[in-house]
N, C-alpha and C positions, 0 to 999 in steps of 0.2 A: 112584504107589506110593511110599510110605515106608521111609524105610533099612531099618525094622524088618520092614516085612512082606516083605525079599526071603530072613527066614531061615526054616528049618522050624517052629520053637519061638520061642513068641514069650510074653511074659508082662505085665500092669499092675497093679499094685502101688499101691492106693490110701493116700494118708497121714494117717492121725491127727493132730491138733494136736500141733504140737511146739514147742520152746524147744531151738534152737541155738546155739551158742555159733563162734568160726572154728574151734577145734579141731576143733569136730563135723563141720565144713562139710567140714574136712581129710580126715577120716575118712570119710565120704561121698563124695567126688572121691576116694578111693586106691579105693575096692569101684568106682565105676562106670569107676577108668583100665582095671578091668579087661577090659573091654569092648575095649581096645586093645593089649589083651596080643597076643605071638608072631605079628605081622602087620609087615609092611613099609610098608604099602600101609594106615595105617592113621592114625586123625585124632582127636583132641581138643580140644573147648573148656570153657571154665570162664567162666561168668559169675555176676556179681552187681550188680546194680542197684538203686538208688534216688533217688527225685526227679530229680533234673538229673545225678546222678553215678550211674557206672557203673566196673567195675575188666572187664578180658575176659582173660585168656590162655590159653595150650596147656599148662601146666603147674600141679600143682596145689599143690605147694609157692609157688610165685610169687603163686599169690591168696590162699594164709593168709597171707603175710605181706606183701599190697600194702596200701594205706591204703581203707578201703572206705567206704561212701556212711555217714551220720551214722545214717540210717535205713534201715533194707536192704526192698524190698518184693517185689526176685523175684533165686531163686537158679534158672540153668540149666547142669546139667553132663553131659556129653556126651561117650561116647567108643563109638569104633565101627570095625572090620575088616572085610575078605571075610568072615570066619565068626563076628563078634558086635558085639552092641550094648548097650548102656547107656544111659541118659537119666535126669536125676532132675529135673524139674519142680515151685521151690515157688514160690507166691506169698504173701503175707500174710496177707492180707485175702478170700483165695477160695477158700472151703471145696471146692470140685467139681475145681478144675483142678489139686491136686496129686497129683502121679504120678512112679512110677519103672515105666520101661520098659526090660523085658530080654529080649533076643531072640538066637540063637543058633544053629549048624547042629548042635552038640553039646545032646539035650535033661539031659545030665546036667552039662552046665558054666551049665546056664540055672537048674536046678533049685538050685544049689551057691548060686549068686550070691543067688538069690530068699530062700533060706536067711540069707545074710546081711544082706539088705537089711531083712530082717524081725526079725531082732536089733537091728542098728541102730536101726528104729523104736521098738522094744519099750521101748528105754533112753530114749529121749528124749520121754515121751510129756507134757500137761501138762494140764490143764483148762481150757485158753480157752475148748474148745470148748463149753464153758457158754456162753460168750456169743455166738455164731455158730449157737445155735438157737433159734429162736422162742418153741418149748416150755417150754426151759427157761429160759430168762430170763422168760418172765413167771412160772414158777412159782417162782423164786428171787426175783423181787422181790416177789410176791404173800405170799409167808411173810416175808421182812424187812420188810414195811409191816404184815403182821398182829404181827408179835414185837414192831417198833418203836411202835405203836397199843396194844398190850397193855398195856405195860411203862409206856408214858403214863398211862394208867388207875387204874396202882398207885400212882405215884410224885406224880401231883398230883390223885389222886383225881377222877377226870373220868368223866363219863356214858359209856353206852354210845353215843350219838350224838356226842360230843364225840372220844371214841378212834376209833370208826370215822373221826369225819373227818380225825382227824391220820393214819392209816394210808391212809385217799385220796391228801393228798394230797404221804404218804410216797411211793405208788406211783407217782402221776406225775412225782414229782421222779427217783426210778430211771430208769425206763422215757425219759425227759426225757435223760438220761445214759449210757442205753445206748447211744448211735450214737458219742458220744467214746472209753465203755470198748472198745468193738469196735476202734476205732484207736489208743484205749494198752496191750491187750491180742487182739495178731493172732492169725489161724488157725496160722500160722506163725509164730513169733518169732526169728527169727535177729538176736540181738548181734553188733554192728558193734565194740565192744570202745571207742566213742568215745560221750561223752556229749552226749546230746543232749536239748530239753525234753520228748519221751515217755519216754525212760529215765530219767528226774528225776522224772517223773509216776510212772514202774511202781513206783518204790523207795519214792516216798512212800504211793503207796493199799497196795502188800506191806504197810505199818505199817498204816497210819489204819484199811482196811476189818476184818482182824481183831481191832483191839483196838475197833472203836464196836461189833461185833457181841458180841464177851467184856464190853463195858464192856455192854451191853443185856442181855445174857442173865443177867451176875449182878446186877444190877438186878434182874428178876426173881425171880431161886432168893431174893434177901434180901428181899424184899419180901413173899412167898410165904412164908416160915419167920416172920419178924419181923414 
């Protein structure tokens, strides 16, 4: 049996894609200490891990301001009494295993906390999760290899055989690249606050991928009018 199931009320709380920063992390470890509130007999940890480095302690002030891994790829924090518990569970890169678990013998201090935990998500939400679905990655890359093939067409006046091929083998060059954006763009993103070559990578495709899309599509409108 798990600490959670030894209370009446218990609750999981599944997480949308998000983008953290430590502040947030801060704020997230203060709702789930509360899990450790007005207990004697009562226990807290705070992790965060990446690659070879890890930071661990009982206090949540102490891990926003330790020195944390360059890459962060699993956050676990944890606080729990005779009469409540908390858990928040991310990891980066895996869409299914993150979770906030809150459990409690009071079901209106479970309902309270659930309440804010779902605030908390609400703000920090982000669109990775384009890239951590099947569906929608190929149909986002299936429209920028048709847009990119199109706009070919206009601009060097090329067959219809000729723009299909360049949007071919537009797509495989994407889809070719999607396993890298999946690990410069996590399910989870929590900033480490230190630079490293995937935050050097996010800052640059933020630029490069909306301006080759705005440099493609008025490509088109001028091409199109003119």
């Amino acid at each position: 049996m798990t600490v959670e199931q030894q209370f009446e009320t218990s609750l999981r709380i599944k997480t949308s894609s998000m983008t953290l920063t430590k502040h947030d992390i801060g704020d997230l470890g203060r709702i789930v200490s509360k899990g450790a509130e007005g207990s004697r007999s009562s226990r807290m940890r705070f992790l965060v891990a990446g690659g070879k480095e890890s930071v661990k302690t009982e206090n949540i002030e102490q891990l926003v301001n330790s020195k944390w891994p360059l890459d962060v790829d699993y956050v676990d924090l944890v606080a729990y009494s005779q009469d409540s518990f908390v858990r928040a569970t991310l990891e980066a890169g895996v869409t299914g295993a993150n979770r906030i678990d809150i459990a409690g013998s009071d079901s209106d201090w479970v309902t309270l906390r659930a309440k804010e935990v779902e605030d908390f998500l609400a703000e920090h939400r982000n669109w990775h999760w384009l890239l951590h679905n099947v569906t929608s990655i190929f149909l986002l890359s299936l429209s920028l290899a048709a847009l990119i093939g199109f706009a070919s067409s206009l601009t060097f006046e090329l067959s219809f055989e000729k723009a299909f091929m360049v949007g071919g083998f537009t797509l495989i060059a994407i889809v070719a690249c999607a396993q890298g954006l999946i690990r410069i763009y996590p399910f989870i993103l929590v900033e480490s606050g230190r630079s490293s070559a995937f935050s050097k990578a996010r800052k640059f495709l933020n630029w490069f991928i909306p301006t080759l899309i705005a440099g493609v599509v008025l490509e088109v409108i001028f091409k199109l009018i003119f």
